[in-house]
Backbone bond lengths (Angstrom), bond angles and torsions (degrees), N, CA, C in turn:
res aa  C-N    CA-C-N  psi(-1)  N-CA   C-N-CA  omega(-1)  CA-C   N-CA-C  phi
1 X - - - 1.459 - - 1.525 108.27 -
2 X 1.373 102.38 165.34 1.813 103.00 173.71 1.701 114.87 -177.35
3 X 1.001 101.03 -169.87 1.873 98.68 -178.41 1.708 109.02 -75.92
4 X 1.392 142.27 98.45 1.031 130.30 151.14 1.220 112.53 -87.93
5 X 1.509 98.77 166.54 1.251 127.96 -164.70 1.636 117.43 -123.03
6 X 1.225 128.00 148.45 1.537 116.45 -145.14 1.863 86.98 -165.02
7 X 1.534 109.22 99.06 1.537 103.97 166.10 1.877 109.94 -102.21
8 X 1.213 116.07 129.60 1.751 122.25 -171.49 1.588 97.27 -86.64
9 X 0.953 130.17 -173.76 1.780 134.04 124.06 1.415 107.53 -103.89
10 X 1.046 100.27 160.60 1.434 100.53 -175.03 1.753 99.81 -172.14
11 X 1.536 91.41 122.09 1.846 119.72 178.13 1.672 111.06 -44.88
12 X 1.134 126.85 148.01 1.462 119.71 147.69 1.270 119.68 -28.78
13 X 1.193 117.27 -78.81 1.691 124.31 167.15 1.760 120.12 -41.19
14 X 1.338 108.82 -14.23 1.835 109.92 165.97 1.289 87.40 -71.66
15 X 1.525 107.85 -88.77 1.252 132.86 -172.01 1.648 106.92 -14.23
16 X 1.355 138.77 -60.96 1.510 128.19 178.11 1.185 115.10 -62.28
17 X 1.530 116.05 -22.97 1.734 126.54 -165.61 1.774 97.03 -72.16
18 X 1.234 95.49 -43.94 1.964 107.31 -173.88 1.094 115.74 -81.50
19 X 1.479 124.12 -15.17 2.004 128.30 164.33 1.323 99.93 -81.34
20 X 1.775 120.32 -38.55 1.384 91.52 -173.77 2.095 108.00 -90.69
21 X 1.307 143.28 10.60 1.242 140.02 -145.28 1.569 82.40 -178.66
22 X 1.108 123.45 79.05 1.474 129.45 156.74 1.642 118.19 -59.81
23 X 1.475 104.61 -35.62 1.534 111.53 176.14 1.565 118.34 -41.20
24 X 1.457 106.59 -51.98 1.703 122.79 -160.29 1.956 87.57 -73.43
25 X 1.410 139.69 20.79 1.326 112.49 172.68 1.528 130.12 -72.02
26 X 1.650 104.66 -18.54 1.753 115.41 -175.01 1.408 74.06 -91.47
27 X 1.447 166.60 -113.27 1.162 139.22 -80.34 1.870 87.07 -83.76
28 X 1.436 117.74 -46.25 1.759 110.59 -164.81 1.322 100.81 -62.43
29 X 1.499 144.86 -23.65 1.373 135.08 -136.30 1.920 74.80 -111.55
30 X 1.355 139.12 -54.98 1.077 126.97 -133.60 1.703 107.63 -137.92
31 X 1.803 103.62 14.61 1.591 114.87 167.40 1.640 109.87 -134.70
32 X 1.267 86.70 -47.99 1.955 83.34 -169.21 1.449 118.67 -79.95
33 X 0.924 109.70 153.00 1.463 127.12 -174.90 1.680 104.43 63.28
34 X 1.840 81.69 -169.75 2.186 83.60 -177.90 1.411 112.55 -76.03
35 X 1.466 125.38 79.51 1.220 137.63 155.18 1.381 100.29 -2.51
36 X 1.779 98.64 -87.35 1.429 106.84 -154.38 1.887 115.06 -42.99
37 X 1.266 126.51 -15.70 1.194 132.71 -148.91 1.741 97.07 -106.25
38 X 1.317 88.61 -55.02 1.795 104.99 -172.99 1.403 122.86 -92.85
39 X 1.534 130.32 23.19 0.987 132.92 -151.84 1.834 104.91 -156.09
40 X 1.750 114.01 109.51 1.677 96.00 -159.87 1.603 82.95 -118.02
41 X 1.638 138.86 151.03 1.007 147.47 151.68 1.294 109.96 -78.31
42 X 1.175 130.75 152.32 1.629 115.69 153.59 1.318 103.20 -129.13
43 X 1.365 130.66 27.47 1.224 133.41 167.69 1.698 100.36 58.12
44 X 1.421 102.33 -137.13 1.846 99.62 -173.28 1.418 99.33 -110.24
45 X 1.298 141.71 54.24 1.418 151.26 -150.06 1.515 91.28 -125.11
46 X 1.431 106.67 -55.99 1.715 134.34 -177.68 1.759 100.07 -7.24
47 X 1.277 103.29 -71.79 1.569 115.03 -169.49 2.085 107.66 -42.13
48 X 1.488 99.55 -42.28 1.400 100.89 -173.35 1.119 120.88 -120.38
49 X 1.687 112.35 23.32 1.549 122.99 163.28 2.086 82.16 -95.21
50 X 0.873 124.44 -31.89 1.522 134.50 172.53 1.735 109.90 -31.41
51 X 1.057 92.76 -84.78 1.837 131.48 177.33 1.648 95.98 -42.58
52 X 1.494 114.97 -60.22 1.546 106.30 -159.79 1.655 89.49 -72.54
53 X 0.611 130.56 -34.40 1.790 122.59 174.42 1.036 135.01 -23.15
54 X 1.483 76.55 -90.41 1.657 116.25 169.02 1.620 131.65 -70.54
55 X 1.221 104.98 -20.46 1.539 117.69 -161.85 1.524 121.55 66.54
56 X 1.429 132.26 -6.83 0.984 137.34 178.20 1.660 127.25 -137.43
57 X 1.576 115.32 148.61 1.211 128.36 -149.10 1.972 93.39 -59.82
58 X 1.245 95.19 -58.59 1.403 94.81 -165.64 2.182 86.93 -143.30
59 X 1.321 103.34 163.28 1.948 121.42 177.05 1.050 89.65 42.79
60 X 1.662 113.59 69.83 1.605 114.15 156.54 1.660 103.29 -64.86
61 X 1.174 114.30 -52.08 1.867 122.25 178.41 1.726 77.81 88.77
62 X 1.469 126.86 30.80 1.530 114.18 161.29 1.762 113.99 -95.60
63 X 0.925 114.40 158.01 1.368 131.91 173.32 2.249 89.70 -62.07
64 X 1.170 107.66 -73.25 1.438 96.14 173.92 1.270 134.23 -64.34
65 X 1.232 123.34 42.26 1.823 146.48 176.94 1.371 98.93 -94.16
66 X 1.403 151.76 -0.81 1.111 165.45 154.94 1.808 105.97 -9.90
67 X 1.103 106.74 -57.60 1.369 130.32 -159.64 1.772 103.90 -90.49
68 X 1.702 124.41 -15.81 1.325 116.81 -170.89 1.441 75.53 -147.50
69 X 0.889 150.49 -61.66 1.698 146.41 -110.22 1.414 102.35 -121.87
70 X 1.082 131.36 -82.60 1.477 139.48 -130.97 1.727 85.92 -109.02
71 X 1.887 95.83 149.73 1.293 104.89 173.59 1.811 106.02 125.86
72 X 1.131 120.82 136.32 1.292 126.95 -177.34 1.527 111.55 -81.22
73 X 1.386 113.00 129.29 1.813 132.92 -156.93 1.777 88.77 -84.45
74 X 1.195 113.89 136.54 1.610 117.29 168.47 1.129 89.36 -158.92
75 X 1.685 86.50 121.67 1.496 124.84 -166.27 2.086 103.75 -84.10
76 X 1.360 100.69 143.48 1.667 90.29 167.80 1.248 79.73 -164.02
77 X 1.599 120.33 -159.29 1.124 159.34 174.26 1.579 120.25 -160.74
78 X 1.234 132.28 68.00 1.768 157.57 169.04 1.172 99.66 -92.68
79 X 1.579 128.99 131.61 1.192 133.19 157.24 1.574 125.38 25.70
80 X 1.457 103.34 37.67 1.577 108.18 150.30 1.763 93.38 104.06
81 X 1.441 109.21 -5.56 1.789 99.54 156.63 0.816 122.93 -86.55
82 X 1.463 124.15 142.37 1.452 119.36 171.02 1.869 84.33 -96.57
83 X 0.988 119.19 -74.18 1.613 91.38 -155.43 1.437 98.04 -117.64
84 X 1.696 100.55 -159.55 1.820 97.43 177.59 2.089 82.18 -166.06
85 X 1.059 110.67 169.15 1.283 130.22 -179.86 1.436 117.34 -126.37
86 X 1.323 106.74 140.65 1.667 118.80 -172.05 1.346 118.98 -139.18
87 X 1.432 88.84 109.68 1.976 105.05 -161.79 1.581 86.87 -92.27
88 X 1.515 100.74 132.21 1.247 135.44 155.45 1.477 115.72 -36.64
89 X 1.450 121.64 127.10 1.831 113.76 158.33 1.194 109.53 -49.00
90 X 1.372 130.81 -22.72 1.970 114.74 175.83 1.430 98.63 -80.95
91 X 1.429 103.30 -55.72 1.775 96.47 -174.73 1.924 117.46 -44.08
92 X 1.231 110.31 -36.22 1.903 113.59 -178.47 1.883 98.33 -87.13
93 X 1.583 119.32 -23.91 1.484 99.85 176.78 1.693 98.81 -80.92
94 X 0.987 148.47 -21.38 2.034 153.64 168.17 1.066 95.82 -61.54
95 X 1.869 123.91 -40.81 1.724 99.78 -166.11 1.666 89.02 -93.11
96 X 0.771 145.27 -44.61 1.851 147.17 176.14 1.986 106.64 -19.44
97 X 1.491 84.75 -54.47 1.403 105.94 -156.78 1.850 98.83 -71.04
98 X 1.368 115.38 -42.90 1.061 147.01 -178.15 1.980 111.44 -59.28
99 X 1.468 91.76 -52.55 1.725 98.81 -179.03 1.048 109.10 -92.36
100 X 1.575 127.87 -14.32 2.041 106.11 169.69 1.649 95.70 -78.31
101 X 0.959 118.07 1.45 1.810 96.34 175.46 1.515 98.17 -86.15
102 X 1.108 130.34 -7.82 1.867 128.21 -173.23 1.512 101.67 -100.55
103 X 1.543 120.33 111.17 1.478 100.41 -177.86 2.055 97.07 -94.64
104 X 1.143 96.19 174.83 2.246 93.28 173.28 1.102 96.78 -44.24
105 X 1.140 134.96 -58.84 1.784 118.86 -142.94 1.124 105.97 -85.64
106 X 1.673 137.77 -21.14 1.548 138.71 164.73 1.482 97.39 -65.21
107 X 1.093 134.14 -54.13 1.282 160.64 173.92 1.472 88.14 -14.10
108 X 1.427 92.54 -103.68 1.925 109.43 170.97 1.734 117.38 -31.91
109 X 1.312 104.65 -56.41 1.367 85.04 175.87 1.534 130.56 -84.80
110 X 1.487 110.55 55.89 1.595 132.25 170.88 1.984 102.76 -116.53
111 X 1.127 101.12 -15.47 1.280 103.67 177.47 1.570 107.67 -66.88
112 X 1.511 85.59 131.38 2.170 101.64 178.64 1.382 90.46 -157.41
113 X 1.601 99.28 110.55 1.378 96.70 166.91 1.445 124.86 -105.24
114 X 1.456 108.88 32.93 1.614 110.16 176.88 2.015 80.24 -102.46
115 X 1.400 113.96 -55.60 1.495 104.46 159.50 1.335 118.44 14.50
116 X 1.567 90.21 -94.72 1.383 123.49 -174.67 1.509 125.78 -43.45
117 X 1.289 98.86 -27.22 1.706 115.35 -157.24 1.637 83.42 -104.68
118 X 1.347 116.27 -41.74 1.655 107.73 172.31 1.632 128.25 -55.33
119 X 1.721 103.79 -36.58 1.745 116.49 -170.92 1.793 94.34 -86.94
120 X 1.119 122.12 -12.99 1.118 119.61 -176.36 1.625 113.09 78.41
121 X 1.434 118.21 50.07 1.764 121.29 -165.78 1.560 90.52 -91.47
122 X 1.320 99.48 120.01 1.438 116.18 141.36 1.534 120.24 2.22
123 X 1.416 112.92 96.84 2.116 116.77 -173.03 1.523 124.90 61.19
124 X 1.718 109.51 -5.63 1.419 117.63 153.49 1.890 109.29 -9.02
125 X 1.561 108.69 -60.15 1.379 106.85 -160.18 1.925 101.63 -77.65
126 X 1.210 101.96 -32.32 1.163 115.92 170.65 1.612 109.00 -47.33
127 X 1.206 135.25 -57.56 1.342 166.25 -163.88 1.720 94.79 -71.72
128 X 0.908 111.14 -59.31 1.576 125.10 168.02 1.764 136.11 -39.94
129 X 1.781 87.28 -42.19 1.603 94.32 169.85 1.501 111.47 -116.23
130 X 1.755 121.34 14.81 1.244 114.75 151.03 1.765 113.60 -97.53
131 X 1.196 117.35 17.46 1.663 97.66 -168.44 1.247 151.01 68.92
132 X 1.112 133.67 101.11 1.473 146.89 -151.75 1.350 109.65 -56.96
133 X 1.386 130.93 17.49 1.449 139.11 159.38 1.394 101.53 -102.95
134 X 1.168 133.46 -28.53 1.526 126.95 -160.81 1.932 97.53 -123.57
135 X 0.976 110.36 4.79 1.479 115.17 -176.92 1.535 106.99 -99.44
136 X 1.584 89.80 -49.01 1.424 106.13 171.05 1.833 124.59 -56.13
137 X 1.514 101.48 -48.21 1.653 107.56 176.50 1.215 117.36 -58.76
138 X 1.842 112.70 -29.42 1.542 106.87 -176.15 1.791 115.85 -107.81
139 X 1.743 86.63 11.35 1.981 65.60 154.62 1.452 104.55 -120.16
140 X 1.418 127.41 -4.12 1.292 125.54 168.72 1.324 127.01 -69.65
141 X 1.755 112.35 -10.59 1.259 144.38 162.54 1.806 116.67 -2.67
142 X 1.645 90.08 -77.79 1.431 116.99 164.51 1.541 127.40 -59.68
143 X 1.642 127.21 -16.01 1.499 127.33 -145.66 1.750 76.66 -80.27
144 X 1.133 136.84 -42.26 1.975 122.64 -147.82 1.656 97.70 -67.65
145 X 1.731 109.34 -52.36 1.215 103.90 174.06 1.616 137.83 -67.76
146 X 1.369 104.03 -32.71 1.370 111.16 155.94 1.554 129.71 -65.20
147 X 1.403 106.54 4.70 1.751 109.27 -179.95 1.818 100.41 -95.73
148 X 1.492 85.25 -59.35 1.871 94.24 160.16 1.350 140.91 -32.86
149 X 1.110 115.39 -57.58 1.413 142.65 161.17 1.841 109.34 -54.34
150 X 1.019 104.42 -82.08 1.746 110.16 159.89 1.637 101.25 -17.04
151 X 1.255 120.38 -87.18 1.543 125.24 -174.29 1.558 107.00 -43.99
152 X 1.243 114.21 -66.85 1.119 118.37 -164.43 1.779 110.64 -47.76
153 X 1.484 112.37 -46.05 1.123 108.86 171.60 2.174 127.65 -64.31
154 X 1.484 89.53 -44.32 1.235 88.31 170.95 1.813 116.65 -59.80
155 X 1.447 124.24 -36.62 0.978 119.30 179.22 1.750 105.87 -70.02
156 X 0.855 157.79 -52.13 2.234 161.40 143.61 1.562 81.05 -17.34
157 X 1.303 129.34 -72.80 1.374 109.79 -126.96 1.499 123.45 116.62
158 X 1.489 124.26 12.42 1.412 123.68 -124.41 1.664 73.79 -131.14
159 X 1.792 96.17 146.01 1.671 89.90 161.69 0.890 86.74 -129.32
160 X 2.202 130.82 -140.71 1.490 115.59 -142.14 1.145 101.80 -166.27
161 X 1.338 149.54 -176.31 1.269 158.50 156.58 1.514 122.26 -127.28
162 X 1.594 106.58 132.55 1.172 109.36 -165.09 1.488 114.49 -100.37
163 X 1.001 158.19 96.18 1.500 156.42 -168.47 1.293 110.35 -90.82
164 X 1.093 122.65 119.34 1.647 129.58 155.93 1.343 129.77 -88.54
165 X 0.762 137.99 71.48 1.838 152.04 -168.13 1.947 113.75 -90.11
């Protein structure tokens, strides 16, 4: 087991439904609507798809903190969450605007995994004794759907919810 990471989209009208009824976040994040479309895992990558971003472990104060940083904390206790985070439609149109300036291969070459192993990121050491070809593929895992998603929301208007499970 371990910390995954779970970004939704989610409408204006989610977004008020989940400030006022924090409970309903596992059924909206992981039943309603087109899941498959609106819904990105990044498995346990999250922490250092984070880092290559941002450059920092945690309070990048970047527009791309999306994934560790930025986003309003709503507290519950549902099936073993304590909380989940809910990024604003401005906060996902800043990171939109923010990530078409990063193409993959700038992307990738932000990877430092002595970095990593310095800020203390999440499987850094893990990352370390598989090799920066295979470390690299599985936190970049998430970037195709998270580019999609990004657009798609900035183009609605839509920001998102972040779940840590």
């Amino acid at each position: 087991m371990g910390m995954v990471m779970y970004l939704r989209r989610a409408s204006p009208s989610d977004i008020a439904a989940l400030r006022r009824d924090p409970s309903e976040v596992q059924k909206f994040a992981f039943e309603d609507g087109d899941v498959e479309a609106d819904l990105i895992e990044f498995d346990k990558a999250w922490h250092a798809l984070h880092f290559m971003l941002t450059g920092a472990a945690y309070d990048s104060h970047s527009p791309l903190g999306i994934i560790a940083d930025i986003g309003e904390a709503v507290s519950q206790d549902v099936d073993g969450l304590d909380e989940f985070w809910i990024i604003s439609p401005e906060e996902m149109q800043a990171f939109d605007t923010a990530f078409r300036q990063i193409d993959d291969a700038a992307l990738s070459g932000r990877y430092d995994n002595a970095a990593m192993l310095e800020s203390d990121i999440y499987l850094a050491d893990a990352f370390a004794d598989d090799g920066d070809e295979l470390a690299l593929e599985y936190i970049l895992q998430g970037v195709p759907a998270l580019r999609r998603l990004s657009a798609a929301c900035a183009a609605a208007g839509d920001g998102a919810v972040r779940i840590l499970a």
